[in-house]
N, C-alpha and C positions, 0 to 999 in steps of 0.2 A: 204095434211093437213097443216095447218097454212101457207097456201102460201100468204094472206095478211099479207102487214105492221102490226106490232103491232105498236098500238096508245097509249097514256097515259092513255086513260080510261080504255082500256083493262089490262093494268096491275093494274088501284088502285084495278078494281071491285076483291075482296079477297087475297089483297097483306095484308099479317097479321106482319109487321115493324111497327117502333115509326117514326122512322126515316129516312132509307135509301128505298128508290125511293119513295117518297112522293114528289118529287120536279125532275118533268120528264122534258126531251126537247126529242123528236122522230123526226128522220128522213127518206126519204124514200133511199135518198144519201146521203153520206156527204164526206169528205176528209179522215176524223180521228176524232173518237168521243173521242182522247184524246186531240188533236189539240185543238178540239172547247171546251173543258171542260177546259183547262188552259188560253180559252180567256175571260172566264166570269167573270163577276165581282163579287165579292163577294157575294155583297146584293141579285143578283139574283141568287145565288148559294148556298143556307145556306147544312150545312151538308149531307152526303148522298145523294144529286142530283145526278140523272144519265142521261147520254146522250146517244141515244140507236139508231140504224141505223141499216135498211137491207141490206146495202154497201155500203164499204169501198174506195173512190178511189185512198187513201196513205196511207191504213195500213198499221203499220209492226207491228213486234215482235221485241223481243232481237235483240241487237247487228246488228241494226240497218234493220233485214233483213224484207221483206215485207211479206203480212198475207194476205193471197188467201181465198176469202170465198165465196161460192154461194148464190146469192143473195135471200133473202126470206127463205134462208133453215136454216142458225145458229142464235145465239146469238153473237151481238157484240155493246159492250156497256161500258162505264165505270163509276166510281162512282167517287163522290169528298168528300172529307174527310179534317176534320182539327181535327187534333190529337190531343189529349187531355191528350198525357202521355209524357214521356223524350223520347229523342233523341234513346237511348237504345232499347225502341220498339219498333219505326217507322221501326227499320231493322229487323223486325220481322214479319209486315203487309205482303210480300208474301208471307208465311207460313200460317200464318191466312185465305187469300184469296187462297189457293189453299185446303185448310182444308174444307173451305164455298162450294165450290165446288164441292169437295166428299161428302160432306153432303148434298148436294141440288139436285146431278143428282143419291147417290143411294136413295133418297125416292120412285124415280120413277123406276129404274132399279134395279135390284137384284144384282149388282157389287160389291166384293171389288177394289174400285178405289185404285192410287198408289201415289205417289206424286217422282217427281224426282227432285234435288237439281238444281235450285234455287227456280223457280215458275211453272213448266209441271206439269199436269196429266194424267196419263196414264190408260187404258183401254187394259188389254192383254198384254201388253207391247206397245204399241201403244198411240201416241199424240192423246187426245180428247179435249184438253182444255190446252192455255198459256195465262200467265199475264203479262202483262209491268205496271211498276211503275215509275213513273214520278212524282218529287219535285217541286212546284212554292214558290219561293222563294219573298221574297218584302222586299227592302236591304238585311239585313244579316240574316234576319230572315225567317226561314220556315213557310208560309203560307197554304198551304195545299196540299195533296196527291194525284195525277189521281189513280186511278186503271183501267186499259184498262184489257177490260176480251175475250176473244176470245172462244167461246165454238161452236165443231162441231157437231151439233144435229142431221141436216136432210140429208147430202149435201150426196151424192152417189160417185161422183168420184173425186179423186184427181191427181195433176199430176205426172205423172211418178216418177221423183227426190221424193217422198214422200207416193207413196204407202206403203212402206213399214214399213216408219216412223208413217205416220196420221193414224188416223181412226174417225169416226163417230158414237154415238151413235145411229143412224140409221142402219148403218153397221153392229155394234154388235149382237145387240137383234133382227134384222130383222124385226121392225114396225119403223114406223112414231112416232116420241115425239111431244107431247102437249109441245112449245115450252115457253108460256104464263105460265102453271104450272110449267114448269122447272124454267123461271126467278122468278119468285115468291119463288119458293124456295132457289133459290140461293142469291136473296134482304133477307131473314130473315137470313138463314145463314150468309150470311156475317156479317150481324147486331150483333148477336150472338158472330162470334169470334170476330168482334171488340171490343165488350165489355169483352169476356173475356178476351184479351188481354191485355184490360186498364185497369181491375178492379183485376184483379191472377197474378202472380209469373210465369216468362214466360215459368218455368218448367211445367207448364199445357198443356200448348198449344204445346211444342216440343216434347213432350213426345207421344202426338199423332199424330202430325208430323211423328216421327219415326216409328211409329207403323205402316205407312202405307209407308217409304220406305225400298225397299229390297236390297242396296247397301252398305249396312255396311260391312267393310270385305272384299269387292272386288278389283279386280282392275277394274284400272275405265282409260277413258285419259278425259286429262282436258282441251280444246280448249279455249284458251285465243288471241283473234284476230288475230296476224297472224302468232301463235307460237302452240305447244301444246304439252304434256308432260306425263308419266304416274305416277299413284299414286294406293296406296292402301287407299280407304275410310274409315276412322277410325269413326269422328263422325260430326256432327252439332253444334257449340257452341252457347252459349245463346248468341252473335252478331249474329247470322245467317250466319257465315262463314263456311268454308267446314276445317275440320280437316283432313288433309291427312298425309301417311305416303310416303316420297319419294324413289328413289331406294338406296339411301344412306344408307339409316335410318332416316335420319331425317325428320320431322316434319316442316308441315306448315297448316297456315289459310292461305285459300284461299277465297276472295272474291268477286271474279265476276268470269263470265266463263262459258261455257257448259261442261258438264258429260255424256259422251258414256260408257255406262260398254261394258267392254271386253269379249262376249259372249263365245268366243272360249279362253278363258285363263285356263291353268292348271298349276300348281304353278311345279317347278324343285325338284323334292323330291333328289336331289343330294345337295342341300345347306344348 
């Protein structure tokens, strides 16, 4: 099912946006549909333009690491954006886009999706979907946003190193997704928190954020490049930084980093 390229038409025909993917580029390969989205030029890139490819042959993810997807079987795409609020909320847009995402794949699947600190969605406890977010800058001024969106819909096997990490909406529900209906919904969602993002009090949007992480409280370790550390998760701040409690006692925002919760942690009832 959906083993052709998705083409631009395929997606206007009842993509129901003002704005975002009204202004497509499809490919069948490409390097990095963030790559190619931070070389365009303005004028051919007005808001919400997305650039969308059946594969990758430089993707990655976070922290520079690369992003494995079978060709024909996921979505892999990203959106361009020029912010229209302060600096304050732009660090807020992965929350937003990983919000769009639980909203766009349960209309189709029965799931409560999960969201884990920074940009992951999980399914079962399982990756179904990551986001890179990328700045273009012109002088000192912020010009506009990539969103690179990685969703695993069709794909059947993964490698080794990640069985136990990935999974696939395919994999869960055990059919084939209508992959055309999924980006459609996922272009209106995103539309949706973008606006509410620019238009509410960012206590909107974190609030349901949280609602759908279950790491509050925990201990967690926090993988910061080539170091890492443990914490107990306290909260999210309206920056989008991670509030941790450390084994001191004290307190920190943390800003960048991946979050493993510690499955096998039981606290010392002796302290």
């Amino acid at each position: 099912m959906n083993s052709k390229m998705i083409e631009k038409n395929d997606i206007l025909n009842g993509l129901e946006t003002e704005k975002f993917g009204r202004t497509i580029f499809s490919f069948n390969s490409l390097d990095s549909t963030n790559i190619f989205a931070k070389s365009l030029p303005k004028n051919e890139a007005p808001h919400g333009t997305i650039i969308i490819a059946e594969e990758q042959t430089a993707g990655r993810g976070r922290m520079e690491r690369a992003w494995k997807s079978e060709k024909n079987n996921n979505l892999l795409f990203s959106i361009i954006i020029y912010p229209d609020f302060r600096k304050e909320k732009v660090l807020l847009l992965p929350f937003a886009a990983a919000l769009a995402l639980c909203d766009g794949i349960e209309e189709i699947l029965p799931y409560h999706l999960k969201c884990k600190w920074p940009n992951d969605v999980l399914v079962r406890g399982k990756k179904v979907s990551g986001i890179l977010l990328e700045s273009v800058y012109k002088g000192m001024e912020l010009e506009r946003i990539i969103i690179g969106i990685g969703v695993n819909v069709n794909q059947n096997n993964f490698p080794e190193e990640l069985r136990h990490k990935a999974t696939s909406l395919k994999n869960e529900s055990g059919k084939d997704i209508d992959r055309l209906l999924l980006l459609r919904n996922i272009l209106r969602a995103l539309e949706f928190r973008y606006v509410q993002l620019s238009e509410y009090p960012v206590q909107f949007l974190l609030k349901e954020w949280k609602m759908k992480n279950e790491t509050f409280g925990k201990r967690i370790t926090i993988f910061q490049s080539d170091f890492s550390f443990e914490a107990t998760m306290l909260d999210v701040a309206e920056d989008g930084s991670l509030l941790v409690e450390l084994n001191d006692g004290s307190r920190k925002n943390i800003y960048a980093g991946d979050v493993t919760l510690q499955e096998n942690y039981s606290p010392n009832l002796n302290n």
